[in-house]
C-alpha positions as CSV (number, residue, x, y, z in Angstrom):
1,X,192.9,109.0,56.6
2,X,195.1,105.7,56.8
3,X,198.1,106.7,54.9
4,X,201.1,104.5,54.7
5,X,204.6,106.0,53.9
6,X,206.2,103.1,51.3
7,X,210.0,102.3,50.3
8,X,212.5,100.0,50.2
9,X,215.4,99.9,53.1
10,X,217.6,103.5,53.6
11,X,214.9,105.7,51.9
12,X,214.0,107.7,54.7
13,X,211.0,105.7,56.0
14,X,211.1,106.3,59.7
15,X,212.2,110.0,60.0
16,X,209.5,110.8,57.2
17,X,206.8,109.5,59.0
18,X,207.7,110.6,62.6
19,X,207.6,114.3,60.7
20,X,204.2,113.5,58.8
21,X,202.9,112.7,61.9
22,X,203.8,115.7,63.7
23,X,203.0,118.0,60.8
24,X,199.4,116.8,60.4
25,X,198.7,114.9,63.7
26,X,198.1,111.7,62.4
27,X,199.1,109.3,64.8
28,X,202.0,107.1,64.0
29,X,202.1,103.2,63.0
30,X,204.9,101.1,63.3
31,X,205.8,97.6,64.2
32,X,208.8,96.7,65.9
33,X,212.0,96.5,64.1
34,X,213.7,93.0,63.4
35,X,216.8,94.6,65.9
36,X,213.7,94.7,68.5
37,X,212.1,90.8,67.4
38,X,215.1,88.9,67.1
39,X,216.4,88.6,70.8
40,X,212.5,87.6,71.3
41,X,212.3,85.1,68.2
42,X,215.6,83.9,67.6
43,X,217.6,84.8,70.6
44,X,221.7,84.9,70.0
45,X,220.7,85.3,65.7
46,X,221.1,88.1,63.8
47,X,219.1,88.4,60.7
48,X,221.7,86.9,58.3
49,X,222.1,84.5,60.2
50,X,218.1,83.1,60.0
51,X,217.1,80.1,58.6
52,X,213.9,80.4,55.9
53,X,211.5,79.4,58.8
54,X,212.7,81.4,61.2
55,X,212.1,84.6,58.5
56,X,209.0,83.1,57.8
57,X,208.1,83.5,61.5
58,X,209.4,87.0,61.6
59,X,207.5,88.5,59.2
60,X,204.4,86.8,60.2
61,X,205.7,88.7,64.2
62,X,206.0,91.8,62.4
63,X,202.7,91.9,60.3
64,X,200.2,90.6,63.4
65,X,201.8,93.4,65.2
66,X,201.4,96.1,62.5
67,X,197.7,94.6,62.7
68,X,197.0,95.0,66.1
69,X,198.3,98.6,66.4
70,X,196.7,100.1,63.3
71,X,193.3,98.6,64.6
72,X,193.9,100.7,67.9
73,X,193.6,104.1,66.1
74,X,189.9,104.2,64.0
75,X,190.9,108.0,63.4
76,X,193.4,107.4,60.8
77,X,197.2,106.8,61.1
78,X,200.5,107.6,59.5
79,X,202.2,104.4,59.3
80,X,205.9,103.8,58.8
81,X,206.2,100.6,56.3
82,X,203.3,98.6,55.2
83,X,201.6,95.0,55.5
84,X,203.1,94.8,52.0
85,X,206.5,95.5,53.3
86,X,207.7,92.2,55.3
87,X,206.0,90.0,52.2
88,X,207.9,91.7,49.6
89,X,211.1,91.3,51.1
90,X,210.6,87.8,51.9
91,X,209.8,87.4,48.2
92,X,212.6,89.5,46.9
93,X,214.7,86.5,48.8
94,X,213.5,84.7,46.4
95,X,215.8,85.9,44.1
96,X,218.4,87.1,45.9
97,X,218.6,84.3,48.2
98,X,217.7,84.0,51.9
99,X,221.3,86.1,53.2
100,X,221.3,88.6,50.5
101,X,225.2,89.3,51.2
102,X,226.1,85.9,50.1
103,X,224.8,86.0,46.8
104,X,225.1,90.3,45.9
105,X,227.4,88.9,42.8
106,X,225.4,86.5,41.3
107,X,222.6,86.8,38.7
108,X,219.8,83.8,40.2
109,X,220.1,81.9,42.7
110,X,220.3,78.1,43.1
111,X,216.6,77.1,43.2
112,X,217.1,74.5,46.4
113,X,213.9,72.4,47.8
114,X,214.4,74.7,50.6
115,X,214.2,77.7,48.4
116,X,211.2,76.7,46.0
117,X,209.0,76.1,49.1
118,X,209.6,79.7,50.7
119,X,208.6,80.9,47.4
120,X,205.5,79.0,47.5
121,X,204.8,80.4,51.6
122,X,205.6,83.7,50.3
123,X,203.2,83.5,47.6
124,X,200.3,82.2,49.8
125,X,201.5,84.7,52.4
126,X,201.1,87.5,49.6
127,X,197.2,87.1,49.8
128,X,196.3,88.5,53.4
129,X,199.5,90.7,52.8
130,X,197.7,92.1,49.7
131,X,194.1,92.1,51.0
132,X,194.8,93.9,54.5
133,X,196.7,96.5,52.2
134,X,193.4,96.9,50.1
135,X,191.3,97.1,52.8
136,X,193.2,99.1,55.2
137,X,195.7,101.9,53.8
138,X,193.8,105.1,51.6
139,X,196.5,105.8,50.0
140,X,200.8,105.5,49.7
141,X,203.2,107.9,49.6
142,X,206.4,106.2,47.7
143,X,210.3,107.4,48.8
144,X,212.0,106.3,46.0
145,X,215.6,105.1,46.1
146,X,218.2,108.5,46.2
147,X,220.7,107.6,48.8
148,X,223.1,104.6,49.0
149,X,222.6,101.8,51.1
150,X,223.4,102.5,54.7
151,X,225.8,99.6,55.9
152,X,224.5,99.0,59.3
153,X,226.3,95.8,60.1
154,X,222.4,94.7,60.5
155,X,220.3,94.3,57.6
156,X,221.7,91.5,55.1
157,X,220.8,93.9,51.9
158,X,222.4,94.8,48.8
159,X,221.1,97.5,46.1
160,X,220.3,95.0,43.7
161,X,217.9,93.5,46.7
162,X,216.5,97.0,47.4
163,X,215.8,97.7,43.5
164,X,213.9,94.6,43.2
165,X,211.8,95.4,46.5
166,X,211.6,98.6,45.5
167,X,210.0,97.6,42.1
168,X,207.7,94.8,43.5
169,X,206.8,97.4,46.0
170,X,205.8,100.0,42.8
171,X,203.8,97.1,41.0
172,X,201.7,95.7,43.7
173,X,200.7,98.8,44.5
174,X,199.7,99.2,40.8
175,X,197.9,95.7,40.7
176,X,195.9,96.7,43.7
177,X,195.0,99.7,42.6
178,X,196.1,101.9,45.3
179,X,196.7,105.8,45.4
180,X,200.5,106.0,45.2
181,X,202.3,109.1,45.0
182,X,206.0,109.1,44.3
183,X,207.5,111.8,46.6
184,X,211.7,112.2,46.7
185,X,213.7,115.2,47.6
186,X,214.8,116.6,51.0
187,X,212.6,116.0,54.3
188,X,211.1,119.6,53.9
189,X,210.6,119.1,50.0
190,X,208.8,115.6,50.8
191,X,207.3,117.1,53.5
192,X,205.8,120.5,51.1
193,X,204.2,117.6,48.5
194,X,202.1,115.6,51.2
195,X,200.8,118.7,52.4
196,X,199.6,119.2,48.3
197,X,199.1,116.7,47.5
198,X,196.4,115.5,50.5
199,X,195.8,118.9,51.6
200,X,196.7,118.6,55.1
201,X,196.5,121.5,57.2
202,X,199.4,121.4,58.9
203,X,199.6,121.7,62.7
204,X,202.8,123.4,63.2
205,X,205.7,124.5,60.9
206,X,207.6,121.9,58.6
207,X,210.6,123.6,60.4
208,X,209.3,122.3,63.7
209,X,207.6,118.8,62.9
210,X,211.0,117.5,61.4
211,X,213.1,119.0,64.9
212,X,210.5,117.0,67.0
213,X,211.1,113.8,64.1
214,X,214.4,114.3,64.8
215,X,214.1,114.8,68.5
216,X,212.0,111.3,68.2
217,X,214.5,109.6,65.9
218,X,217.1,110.2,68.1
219,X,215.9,108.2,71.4
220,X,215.6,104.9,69.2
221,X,217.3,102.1,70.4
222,X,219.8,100.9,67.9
223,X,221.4,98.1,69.9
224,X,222.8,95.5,67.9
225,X,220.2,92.3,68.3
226,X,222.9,89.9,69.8
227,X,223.6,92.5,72.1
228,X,219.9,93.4,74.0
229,X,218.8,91.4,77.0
230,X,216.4,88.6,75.9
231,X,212.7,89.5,76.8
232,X,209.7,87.3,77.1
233,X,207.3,87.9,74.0
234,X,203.4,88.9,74.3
């Protein structure tokens, strides 16, 4: 099974899937994280910092490497995020505008030239977004939104941006007609409904896949972007 764990930023995402994986030894899919591309990309940036292009060229970075690696395991995957995921928040900037933080108090943003032709590259980007999704996930299992933002001093996000992705991210899913399954709670009460709801059989305990997530979790480099040691892209 290729089974894609969906949600919007600060759901749970990454921890869920390193325990999914360990619980029903599906390997684990994940591109790297923008903290990871932007010393390649955009060296001395962060992300609020990005022009449209330049986020443009990130999430194309992002998606070609989600690709490559789900390609690499024909016996099914676990993957953290989705092809859906970098294309729906470049659309959701639509709205919000392209630094979130700059506009988290007003209701629409001023629709520039600059602004009305990301929307357009978003919306032709949508269509190999959307098709890969068809064609390569079985099935999503959606974290909704039950824990506030996490201010990272990273991401430029505010709720109203993670409602809107989180919606999109609900309706697309629906307009593709994709298995989604809505599954909140705790790590172990997430954790209990996969296993129902695919029938998994589990390789070791819930108790024991989300110490090894955690385990996993813990050796991630969370170096601030302007901080890591440029490295030459391949």
């Amino acid at each position: 099974m290729n089974l894609a764990i969906s949600g919007t930023y600060s759901v749970g995402k990454t921890l869920t899937t390193m325990a999914v994986s360990h619980l029903t030894g599906l390997e684990r899919s994940a591109a790297k994280t923008m903290r990871e591309l932007l010393p390649v990309s955009v060296p001395g940036k962060t992300l609020e910092e990005c022009t449209a292009p330049e986020i443009i060229m990130l999430i194309m970075r992002r998606n070609q490497e989600r690709a490559v690696n789900e390609s690499h395991l024909p016996a099914g995957f676990v993957s953290d995020g989705s092809s859906l995921h970098e294309w729906c928040y470049g659309t959701v900037r639509v709205l919000v505008g392209i630094n979130p933080n700059e506009s988290v108090s007003l209701e629409n943003v001023e629709m520039t030239d600059e602004i009305r032709f990301f929307s357009r590259v978003m919306e032709q980007m949508g269509v190999p977004a959307k098709q890969h999704a068809k064609a390569s996930y079985d099935s999503f299992v959606h974290l909704p939104i039950e824990f506030p933002l996490v201010e990272d001093g990273h991401r430029p996000v505010s709720e109203r941006f993670r409602t809107l992705a989180d919606e999109m991210l609900l309706k697309v899913l629906s307009e593709l007609e994709i298995p989604v399954h809505v599954v909140g709670g705790t790590i172990p009460e997430r954790l209990e409904k996969i296993l129902d709801i695919y029938g998994f059989a589990p390789k070791m305990s819930i108790e024991e896949a989300i110490a090894r997530a955690q385990e996993d979790y813990a050796k991630l480099d969370t170096t601030a972007e302007t901080e890591r040691t440029p490295v030459v892209a391949v």
